[in-house]
C-alpha positions in Angstrom: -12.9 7.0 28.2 -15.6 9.5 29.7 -17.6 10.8 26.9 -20.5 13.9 27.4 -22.4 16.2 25.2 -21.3 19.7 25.1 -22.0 23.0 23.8 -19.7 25.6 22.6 -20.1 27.4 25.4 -19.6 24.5 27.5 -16.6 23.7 25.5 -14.9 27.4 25.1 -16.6 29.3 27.6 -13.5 28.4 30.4 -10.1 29.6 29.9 -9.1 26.4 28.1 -6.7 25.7 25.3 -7.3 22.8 22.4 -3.6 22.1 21.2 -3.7 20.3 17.6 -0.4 18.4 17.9 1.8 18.6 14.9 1.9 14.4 13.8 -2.1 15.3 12.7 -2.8 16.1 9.2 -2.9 19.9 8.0 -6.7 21.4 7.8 -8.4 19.8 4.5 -12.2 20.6 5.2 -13.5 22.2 1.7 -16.5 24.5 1.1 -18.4 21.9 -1.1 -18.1 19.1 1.6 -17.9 20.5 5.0 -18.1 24.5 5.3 -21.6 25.0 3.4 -23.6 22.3 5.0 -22.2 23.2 8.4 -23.0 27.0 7.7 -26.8 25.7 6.1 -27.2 24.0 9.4 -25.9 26.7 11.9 -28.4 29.3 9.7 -31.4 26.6 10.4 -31.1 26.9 13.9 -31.1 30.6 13.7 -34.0 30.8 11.4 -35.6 28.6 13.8 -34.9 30.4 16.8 -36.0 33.7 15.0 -39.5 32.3 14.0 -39.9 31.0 17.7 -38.8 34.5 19.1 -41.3 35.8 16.2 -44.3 33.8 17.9 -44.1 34.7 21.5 -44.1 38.2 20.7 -47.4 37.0 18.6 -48.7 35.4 21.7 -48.5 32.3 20.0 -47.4 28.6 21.0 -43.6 28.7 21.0 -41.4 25.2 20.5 -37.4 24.9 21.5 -35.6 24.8 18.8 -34.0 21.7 18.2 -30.4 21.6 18.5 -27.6 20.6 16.0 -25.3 17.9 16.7 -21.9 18.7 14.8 -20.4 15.3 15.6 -17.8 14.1 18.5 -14.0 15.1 19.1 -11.5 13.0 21.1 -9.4 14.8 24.0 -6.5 13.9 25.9 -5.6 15.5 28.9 -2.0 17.5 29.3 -0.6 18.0 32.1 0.2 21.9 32.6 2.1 23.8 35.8 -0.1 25.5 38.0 -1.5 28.6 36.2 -1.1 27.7 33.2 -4.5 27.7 30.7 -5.8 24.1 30.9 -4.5 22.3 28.3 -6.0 19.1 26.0 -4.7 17.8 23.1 -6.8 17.1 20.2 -6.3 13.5 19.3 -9.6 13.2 17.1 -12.0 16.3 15.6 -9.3 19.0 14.9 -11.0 19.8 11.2 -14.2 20.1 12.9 -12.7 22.1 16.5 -10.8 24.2 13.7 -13.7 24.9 11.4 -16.4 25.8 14.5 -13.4 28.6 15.4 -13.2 30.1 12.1 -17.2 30.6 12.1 -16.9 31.5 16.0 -14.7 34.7 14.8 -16.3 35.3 11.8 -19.5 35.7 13.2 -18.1 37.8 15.9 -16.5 40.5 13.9 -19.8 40.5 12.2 -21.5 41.0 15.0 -19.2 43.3 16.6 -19.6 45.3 13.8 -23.4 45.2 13.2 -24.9 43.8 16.4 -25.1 44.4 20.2 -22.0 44.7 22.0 -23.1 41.7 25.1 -23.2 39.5 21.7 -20.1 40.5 20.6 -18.9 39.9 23.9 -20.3 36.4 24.2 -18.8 35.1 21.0 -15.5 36.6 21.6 -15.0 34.9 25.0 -15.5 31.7 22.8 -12.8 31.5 20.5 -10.1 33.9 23.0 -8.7 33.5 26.2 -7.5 36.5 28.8 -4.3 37.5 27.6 -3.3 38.6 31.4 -3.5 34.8 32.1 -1.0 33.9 29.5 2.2 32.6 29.4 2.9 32.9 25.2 0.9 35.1 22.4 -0.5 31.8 20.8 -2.4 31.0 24.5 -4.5 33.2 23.5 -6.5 31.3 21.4 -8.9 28.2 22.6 -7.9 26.3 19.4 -4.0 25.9 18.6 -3.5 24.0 15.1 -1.3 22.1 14.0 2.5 23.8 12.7 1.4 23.8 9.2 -1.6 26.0 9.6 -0.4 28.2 12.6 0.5 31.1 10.5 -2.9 30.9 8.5 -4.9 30.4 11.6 -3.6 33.2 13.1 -3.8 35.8 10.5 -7.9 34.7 10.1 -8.1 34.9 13.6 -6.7 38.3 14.5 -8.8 41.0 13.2 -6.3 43.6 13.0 -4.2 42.2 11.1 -4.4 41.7 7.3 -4.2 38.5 5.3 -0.4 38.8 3.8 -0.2 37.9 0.0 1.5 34.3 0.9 -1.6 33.2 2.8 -4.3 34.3 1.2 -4.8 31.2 -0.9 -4.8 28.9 2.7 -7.7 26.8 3.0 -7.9 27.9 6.3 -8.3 31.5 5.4 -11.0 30.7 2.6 -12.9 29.4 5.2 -13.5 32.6 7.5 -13.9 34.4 4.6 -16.8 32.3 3.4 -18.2 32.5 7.0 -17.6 36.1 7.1 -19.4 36.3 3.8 -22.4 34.5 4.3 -23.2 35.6 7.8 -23.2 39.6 5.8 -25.6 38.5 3.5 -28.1 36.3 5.8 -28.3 39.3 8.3 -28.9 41.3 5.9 -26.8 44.2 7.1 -27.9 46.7 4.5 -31.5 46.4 5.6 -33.0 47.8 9.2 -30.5 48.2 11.9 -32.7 47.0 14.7 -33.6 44.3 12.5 -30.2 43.2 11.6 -29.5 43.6 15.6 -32.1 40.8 16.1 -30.8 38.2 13.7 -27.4 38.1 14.6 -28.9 37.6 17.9 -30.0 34.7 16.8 -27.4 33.5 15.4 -24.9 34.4 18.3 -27.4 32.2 20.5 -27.4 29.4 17.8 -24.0 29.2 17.9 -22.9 29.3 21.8 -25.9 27.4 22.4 -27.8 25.1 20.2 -25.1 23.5 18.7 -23.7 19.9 20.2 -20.8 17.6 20.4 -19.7 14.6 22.1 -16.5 15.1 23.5 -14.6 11.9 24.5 -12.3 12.2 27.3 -9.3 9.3 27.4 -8.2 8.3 31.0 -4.9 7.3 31.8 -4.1 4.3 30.2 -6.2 4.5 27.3 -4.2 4.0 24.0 -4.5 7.2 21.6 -2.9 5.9 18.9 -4.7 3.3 18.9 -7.7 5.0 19.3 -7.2 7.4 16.9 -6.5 4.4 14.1 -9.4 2.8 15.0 -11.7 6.1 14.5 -9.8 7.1 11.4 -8.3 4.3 9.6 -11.6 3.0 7.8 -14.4 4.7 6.4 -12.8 8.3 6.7 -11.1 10.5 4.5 -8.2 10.5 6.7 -4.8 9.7 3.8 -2.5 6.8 4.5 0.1 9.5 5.3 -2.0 11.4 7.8 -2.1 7.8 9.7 2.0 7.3 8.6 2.7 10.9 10.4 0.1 10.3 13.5 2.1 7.0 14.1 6.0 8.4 13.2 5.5 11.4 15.6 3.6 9.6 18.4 6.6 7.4 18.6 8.7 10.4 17.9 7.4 12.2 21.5 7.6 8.7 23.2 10.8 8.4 22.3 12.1 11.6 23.8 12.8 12.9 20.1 12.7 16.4 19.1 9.5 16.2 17.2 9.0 20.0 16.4 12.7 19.6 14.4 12.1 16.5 13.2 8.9 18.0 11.7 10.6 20.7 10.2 14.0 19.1 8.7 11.9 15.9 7.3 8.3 16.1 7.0 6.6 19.4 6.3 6.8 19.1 2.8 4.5 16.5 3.2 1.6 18.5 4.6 1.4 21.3 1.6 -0.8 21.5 -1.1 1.2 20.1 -3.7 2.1 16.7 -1.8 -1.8 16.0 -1.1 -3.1 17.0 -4.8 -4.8 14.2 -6.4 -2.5 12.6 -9.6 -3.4 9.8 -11.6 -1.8 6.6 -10.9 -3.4 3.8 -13.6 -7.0 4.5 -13.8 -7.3 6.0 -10.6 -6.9 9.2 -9.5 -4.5 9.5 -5.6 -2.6 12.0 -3.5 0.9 12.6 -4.7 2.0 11.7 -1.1 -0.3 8.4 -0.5 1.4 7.9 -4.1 4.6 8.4 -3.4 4.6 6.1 -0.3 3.4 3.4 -2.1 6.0 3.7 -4.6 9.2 3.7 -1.2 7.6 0.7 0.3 7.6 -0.9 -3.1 11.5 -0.2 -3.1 12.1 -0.9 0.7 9.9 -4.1 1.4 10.4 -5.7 -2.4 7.0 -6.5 -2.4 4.1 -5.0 -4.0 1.5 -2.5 -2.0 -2.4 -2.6 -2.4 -3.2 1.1 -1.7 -5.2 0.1 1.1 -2.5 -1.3 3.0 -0.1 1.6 3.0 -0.4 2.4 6.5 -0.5 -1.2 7.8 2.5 -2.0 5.3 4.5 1.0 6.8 3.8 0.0 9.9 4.9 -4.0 9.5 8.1 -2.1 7.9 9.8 0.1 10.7 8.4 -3.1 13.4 10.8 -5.8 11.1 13.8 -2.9 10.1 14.6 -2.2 13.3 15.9 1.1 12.1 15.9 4.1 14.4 12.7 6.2 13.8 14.5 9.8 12.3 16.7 7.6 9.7 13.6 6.6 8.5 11.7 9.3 8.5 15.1 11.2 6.8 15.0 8.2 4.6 11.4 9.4 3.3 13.0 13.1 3.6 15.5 12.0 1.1 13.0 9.8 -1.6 10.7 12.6 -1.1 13.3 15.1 -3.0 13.9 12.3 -5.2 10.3 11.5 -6.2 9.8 15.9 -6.7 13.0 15.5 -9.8 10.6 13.2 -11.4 8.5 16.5 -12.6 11.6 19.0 -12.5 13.9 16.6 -15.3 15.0 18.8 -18.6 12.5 17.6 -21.4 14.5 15.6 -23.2 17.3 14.2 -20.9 17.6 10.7 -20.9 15.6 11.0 -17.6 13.3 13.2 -18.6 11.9 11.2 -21.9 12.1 8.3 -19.5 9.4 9.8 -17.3 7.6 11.2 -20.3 8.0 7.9 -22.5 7.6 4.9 -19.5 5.3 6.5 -16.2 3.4 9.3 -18.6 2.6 7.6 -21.7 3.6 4.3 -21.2 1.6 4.3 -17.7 4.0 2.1 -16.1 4.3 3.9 -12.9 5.5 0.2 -11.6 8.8 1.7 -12.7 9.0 4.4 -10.3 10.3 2.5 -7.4 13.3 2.2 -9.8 14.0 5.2 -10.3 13.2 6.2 -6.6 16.3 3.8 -6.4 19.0 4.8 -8.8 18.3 8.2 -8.4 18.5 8.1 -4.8 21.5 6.8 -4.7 25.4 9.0 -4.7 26.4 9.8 -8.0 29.9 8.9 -7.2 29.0 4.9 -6.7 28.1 4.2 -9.9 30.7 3.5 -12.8 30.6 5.4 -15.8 27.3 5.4 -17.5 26.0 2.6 -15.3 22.3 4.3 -14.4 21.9 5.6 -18.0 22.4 2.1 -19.5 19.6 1.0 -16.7 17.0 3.7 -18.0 17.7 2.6 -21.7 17.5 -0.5 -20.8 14.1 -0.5 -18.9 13.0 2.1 -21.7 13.8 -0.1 -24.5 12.3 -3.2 -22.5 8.6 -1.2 -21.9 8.4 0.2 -25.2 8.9 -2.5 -27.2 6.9 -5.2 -25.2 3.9 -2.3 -25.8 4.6 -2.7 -29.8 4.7 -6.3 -29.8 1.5 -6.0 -27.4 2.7 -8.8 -24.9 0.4 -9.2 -21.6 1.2 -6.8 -18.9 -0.1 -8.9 -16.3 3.4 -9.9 -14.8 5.2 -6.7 -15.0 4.5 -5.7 -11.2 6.1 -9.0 -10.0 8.9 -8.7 -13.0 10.0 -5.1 -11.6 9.8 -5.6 -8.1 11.9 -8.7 -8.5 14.6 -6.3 -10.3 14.1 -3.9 -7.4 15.2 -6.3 -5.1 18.0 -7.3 -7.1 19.1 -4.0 -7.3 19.3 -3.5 -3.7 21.2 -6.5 -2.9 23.6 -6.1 -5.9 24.3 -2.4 -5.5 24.6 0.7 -7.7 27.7 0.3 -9.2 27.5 -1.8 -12.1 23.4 -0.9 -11.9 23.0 -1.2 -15.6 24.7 -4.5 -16.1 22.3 -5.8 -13.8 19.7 -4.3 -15.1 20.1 -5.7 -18.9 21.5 -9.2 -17.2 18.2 -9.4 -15.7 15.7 -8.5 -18.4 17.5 -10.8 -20.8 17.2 -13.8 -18.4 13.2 -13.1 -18.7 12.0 -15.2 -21.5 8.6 -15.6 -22.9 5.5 -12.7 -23.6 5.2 -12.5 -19.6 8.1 -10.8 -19.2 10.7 -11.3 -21.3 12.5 -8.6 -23.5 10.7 -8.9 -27.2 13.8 -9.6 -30.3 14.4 -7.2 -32.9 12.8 -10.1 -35.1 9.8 -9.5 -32.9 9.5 -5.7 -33.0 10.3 -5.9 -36.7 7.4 -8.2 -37.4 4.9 -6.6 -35.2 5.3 -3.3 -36.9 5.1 -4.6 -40.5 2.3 -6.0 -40.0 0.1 -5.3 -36.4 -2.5 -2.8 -37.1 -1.0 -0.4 -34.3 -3.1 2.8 -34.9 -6.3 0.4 -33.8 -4.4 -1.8 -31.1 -2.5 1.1 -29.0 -3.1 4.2 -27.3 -3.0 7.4 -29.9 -0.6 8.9 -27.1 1.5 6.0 -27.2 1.7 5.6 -30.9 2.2 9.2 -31.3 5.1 8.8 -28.7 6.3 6.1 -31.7 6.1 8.4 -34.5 7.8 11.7 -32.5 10.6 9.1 -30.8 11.3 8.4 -35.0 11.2 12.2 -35.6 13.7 13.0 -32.9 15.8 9.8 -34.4 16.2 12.2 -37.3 17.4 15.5 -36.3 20.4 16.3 -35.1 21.7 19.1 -33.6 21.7 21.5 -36.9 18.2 21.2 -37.6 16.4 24.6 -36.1 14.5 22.2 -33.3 16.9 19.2 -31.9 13.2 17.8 -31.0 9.7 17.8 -32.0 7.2 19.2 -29.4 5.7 16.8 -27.5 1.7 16.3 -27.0 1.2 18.9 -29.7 0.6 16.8 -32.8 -2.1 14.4 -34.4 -1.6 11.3 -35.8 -2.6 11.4 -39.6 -3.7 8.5 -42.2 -0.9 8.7 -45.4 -3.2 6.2 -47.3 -6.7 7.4 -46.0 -9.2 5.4 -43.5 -11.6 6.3 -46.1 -9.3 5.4 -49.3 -12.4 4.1 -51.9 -13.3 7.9 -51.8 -10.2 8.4 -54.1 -7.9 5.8 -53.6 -7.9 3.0 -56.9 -7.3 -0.9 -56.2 -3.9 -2.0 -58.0 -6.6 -4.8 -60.0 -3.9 -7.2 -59.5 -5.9 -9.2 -57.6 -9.8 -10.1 -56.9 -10.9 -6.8 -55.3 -12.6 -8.6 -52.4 -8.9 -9.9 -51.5 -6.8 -6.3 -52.0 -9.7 -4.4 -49.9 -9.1 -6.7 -47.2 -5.5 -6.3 -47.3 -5.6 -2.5 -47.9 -8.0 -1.8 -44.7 -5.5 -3.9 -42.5 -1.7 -2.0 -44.1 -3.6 1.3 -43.5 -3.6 0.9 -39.4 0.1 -0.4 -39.7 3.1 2.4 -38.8 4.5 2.2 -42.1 1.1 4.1 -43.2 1.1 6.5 -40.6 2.6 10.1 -39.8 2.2 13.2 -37.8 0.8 16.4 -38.7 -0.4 19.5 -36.6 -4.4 19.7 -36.2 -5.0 22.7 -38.1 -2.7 20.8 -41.2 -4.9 17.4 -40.1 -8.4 18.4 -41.3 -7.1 19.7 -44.5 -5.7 16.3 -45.7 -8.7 14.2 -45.5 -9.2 11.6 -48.0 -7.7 13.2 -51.0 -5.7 11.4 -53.6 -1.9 11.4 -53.1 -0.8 13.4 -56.2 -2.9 16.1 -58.0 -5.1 15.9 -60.3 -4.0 16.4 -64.1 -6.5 19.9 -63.8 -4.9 20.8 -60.5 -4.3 24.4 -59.9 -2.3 24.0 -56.7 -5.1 25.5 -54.7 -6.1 23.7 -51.5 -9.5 22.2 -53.0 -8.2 20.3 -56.0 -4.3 19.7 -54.5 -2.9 16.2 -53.4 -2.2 14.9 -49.9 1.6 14.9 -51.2 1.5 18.6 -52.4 -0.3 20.1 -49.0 2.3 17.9 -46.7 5.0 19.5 -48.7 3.9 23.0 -48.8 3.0 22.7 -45.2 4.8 20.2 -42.9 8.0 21.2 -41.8 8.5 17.5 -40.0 11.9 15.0 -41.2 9.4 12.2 -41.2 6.6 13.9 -43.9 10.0 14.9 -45.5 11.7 11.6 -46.3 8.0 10.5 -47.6 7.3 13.2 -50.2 11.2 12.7 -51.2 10.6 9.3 -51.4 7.5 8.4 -53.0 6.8 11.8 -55.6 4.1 9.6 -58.0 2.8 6.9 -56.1 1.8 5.8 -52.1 1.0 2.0 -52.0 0.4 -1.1 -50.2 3.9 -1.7 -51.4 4.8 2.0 -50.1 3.4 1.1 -46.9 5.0 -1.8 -46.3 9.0 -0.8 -47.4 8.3 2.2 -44.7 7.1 -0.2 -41.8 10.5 -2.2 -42.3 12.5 0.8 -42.4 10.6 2.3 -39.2 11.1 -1.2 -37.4 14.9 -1.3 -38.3 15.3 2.0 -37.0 12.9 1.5 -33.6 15.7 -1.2 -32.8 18.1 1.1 -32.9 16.3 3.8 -31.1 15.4 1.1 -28.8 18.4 -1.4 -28.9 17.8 -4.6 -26.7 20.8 -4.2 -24.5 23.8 -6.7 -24.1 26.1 -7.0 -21.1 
C-alpha cells in the first residue's frame, strides 16, 4: 500500500473517475452525524480564511489557515484501455468521497449563481470531467456510486434537471439540499453583492484547498477484502450485511459471475430503506436486514448466532456448504420474500395471530427461523394441514409455558434443536414432528406445560402482576375471539386497542365489604391476591376504563342510574359491547365475589386449553 495526503484538488482536479462498486453498502451518512459537522468544519475554514484575508488588507499579521483533515479513503487501481478516464475503485471512503461531491456541486451552483465565474469554474472542474473525453454519460462524473444510489446521485448532481417525485425522499438528495441550503444562508446572498462575492470565495478556496485526506493506494497483491474487513469490521458502523454483500460480490467478480444481474435478481432489496430500518429484536433495537440474517443462519447452521458474529458465521457457512455462491445468495433472495410475509399476513390468519401472538407479544423472535422454514418451503410437500398443526402447536407450547411462567432460559437451544429436526425430517408430515417433539420435552425448561398445569396457574397465579399487560391483554382478547363466531357484527375484537380493567377493584376497601366469614386479617389477604388472578379480570376501552374505578358492583338502593351513583355492573352493561363483560353481567346480576372470581378463572382455564390444546400425534 502507498498512502499520501491529498487535497480535493489534488484528488478531482485530473480527469479521473472514483467507481463505488456495487457489493458496498448504499449511502447512509445522516445530517445529525456526518453532513452538519462536516459543513461546521468546511464553514471554519472559510471563516478563518476570511478573517485572514480581512487582516492583510488591515496591514496586520496574517496566519495560514489551518487545514481540515476529513479522514482517509482506500483506492484500488483499474485497469482501463488507453483513453479511457482513469479509473479507481473505491474499496474504503465512498460515504465520505460521495458526501464531499454533493457539497462540491452544491457549493458550485451557489457560486455559479452568486459568485465569480473563475470560482465557479474551479469547483466545477472538481466534481465533472470533459464530456468530449468520454466514453458513457455517467464518465462524466469524478464519483460513480454504487447501483442503488445512481439514479439519486445523478439527479443531485445535474443542475438541469429536477428532482422526480420518487427521489426526492433519497438520503442522497437531502444531502445537497442541506448543502445547497446552508451555503445560501452563510453567504448571505441577500446582503452586498461584492460582499457575498468575497465569501464564497472563501469558501470555494476552503474547499479545493484546505481540506485533507489520506488516500491509500493498494499495490498488486494487496488483499482488498481483506483490507476492507479489517478497516470496517470493528468499531464502524458498517452492518453485518454491508460486510455479507462486500464478501458475496467480491467472490461474485472473482468468479467470473455476472454481478450486476446477480445484484439485481437477488440482492437489491437488501440495500433500501426498509431492509436497513432499525426494529426491535428483544430489548434491542437492529436493522431488519442484520435481523433477518441472523434469523437464516439460525435455520441453515442449526446453531444459535451472537449478533456480533453474523459476518464471521456467514462466512464459516458458504466455506463448509460448499454450495455455489448465486444458490446462496438466491437462497437469501428466496427467505428474504419469506421473512417480508411475516408483516404482509391477514390479521387474523392462523399465521398472522401467530406473528402477532408468539414474535410481537410473546417476544419470542427465536421462532422466526421456524417459520423462515415452513414458509419457505412448496406448498405442495406438505400433507394436508401439516404446517398449520406446527404453528398451533408452537403457539399453544409458547403461550402456555408464559401462563404457567416457566424459565425461558432454554428456549433458544429447544427451538433450534426443532429447527434442525425439521430440516433433516422434512416438510411433509412437519406438524407431527413438531407436536412429537415438544411432547418429548419434559420439565419447566422446556417441556410443554399440562392442562392440569395451565388450569392451576390461572386459578390461582396473580397474572395481572406477574406478566406483561400486552401479553395478558393478548389472554383476555384470545378468550373474546373464543366467543364470537361468524354472526356476531365483528368475528374479532381489535387488537392493541383495549385496557385491561379490575372487575373487583385494586382499591376494593373503598366500597367493596369483607364476607365476615372469616378473621378480616385472613379474607384481605386472600382478596388482594384473587383480584390479580384472570378470573377477576376483563377488558374495556380507555375512555369506558376511568369511569369504572372502584365503585361497588351493583347500585346503590338511591341510585338514579346516572354515572355518579351507578354500579360497575350497570355502566359495563350500558356500555361494553364485549362477549366477555357480557357472560359476566348475565352471570353474576347481585353479587361479584371471591367465589365469583374464582368459578370464572376455572371456566377461563378450561377454555384456554381448548383455545390452546396441547397437541397429540
Amino acid at each position: 500500500m502507498q498512502s499520501q495526503t491529498l487535497t480535493p484538488f489534488d484528488l478531482f482536479g485530473n480527469q479521473v473517475r472514483y467507481t463505488v462498486p456495487l457489493f458496498q453498502r448504499p449511502y447512509v451518512w445522516t445530517r445529525d452525524r456526518q453532513w452538519e459537522p462536516l459543513w461546521e468544519d468546511v464553514r471554519t475554514v472559510a471563516e478563518r480564511l476570511l478573517e485572514a484575508k480581512e487582516a492583510q488588507g488591515l496591514g496586520g499579521h496574517t496566519t495560514e489557515a489551518i487545514p481540515h483533515f476529513l479522514g482517509a479513503i482506500v483506492l484500488d487501481q483499474k485497469l482501463v484501455p488507453t483513453g479511457f478516464i482513469q479509473e479507481r475503485q473505491v474499496i474504503d471512503g465512498q460515504q465520505r468521497l460521495t458526501t464531499l461531491q454533493l457539497l462540491l456541486d452544491a457549493a458550485q451552483e451557489v457560486v455559479a449563481a452568486h459568485g465569480t465565474e473563475s470560482d465557479a469554474a474551479a469547483l466545477r472542474g472538481l466534481i465533472m470531467n470533459d464530456r468530449e473525453l468520454t466514453h458513457s454519460p455517467d464518465q462524466v462524473f469524478k464519483v460513480w456510486p454504487t447501483n442503488y444510489d445512481r439514479e439519486a446521485f445523478e439527479a443531485a448532481m445535474t443542475d438541469e434537471v429536477g428532482i422526480p417525485d420518487g427521489l426526492a425522499d433519497s438520503s442522497i438528495v437531502k444531502a445537497h439540499q442541506f448543502f445547497g441550503e446552508s451555503i445560501s444562508t452563510w453567504a448571505e446572498l441577500t446582503g452586498d453583492p461584492d460582499k457575498v462575492r468575497v465569501r464564497l470565495n472563501a469558501l470555494a478556496s476552503a474547499l479545493r484547498q484546505y481540506l485533507r485526506l489520506v488516500v491509500i493506494d493498494l499495490e498488486s497483491g494487496d488483499n482488498a477484502q481483506v483490507i476492507f474487513e479489517t478497516l470496517n469490521h470493528r468499531g464502524t458502523p458498517l452492518l453485518a450485511a454491508d460486510l455479507i454483500k462486500n464478501a458475496i460480490f467480491r467472490q461474485a467478480e472473482s468468479d467470473g459471475l455476472d454481478v450486476e444481474q446477480l445484484y439485481e435478481s437477488s440482492w437489491k432489496r437488501f440495500d433500501s430503506k426498509h431492509w436497513r430500518k432499525e426494529i426491535v429484536q428483544g430489548r434491542l433495537r437492529k436493522p431488519r436486514v442484520d435481523v433477518f440474517f441472523n434469523y437464516w443462519l439460525v435455520m441453515r447452521t442449526g446453531r444459535e448466532v451472537p449478533a456480533d458474529r453474523i459476518f464471521t458465521d456467514f462466512s464459516d457457512y458458504v466455506r463448509a456448504s460448499n454450495a455455489d455462491l448465486e444458490s446462496t445468495v438466491g437462497d437469501l433472495n428466496h427467505h428474504a420474500s419469506v421473512f417480508e410475509q411475516f408483516d404482509q399476513f391477514p390479521s387474523h390468519s392462523l399465521a398472522g395471530t401467530f406473528v402477532y401472538r408468539v414474535l410481537q407479544v410473546l417476544d419470542q423472535g427465536v421462532m422466526a427461523p421456524v417459520l423462515l422454514w415452513l414458509f419457505g418451503q412448496p406448498e405442495d410437500v406438505y400433507e394436508p394441514g401439516q404446517k398449520d398443526k406446527a404453528l398451533q402447536a408452537l403457539e399453544s407450547w409458547a403461550v402456555r409455558r408464559m401462563i404457567c411462567r416457566w424459565t425461558t432460559r432454554a428456549v433458544n437451544r429447544t427451538i433450534i434443536d426443532l429447527v434442525e429436526l425439521l430440516v433433516a425430517s422434512g416438510p411433509r408430515r412437519a406438524g407431527d414432528e413438531v407436536v412429537k417433539f415438544l411432547l418429548s420435552k419434559e420439565g419447566e425448561a422446556a417441556g410443554w406445560p399440562t392442562d392440569q398445569d395451565v388450569v392451576g396457574a390461572i386459578e390461582v397465579a396473580p397474572l395481572y402482576k406477574a406478566i406483561t399487560r400486552a401479553r395478558l391483554r393478548m389472554l383476555l382478547e384470545a378468550l373474546e375471539d373464543d366467543r364470537r363466531t361468524p354472526k356476531s357484527e365483528e368475528e374479532h375484537c381489535h387488537r392493541w386497542r383495549l385496557t385491561i380493567e379490575h372487575i373487583m377493584p385494586q382499591g376494593w376497601r373503598e366500597h367493596w365489604h369483607l364476607p365476615g366469614f372469616d378473621h378480616p386479617e385472613v379474607e384481605s389477604s386472600r382478596r388482594d391476591s384473587l383480584v390479580h388472578t384472570l378470573g377477576n379480570l376483563t377488558l374495556v376501552n380507555n375512555k369506558l376504563n376511568p369511569a369504572l374505578s372502584n365503585r361497588p358492583w351493583t347500585d346503590p338502593e338511591t341510585s338514579t342510574r346516572g354515572l355518579g351513583d351507578t354500579g360497575k355492573r350497570s355502566i359495563i352493561d350500558d356500555n361494553s359491547v364485549l362477549l366477555l363483560n357480557h357472560d359476566i353481567i348475565q352471570q353474576h346480576v347481585d353479587a361479584w365475589s371471591e367465589d365469583s372470581v374464582t368459578e370464572r378463572g376455572r371456566h377461563l382455564g378450561h377454555r384456554i386449553i381448548t383455545i390452546w390444546p396441547r397437541g397429540d400425534v
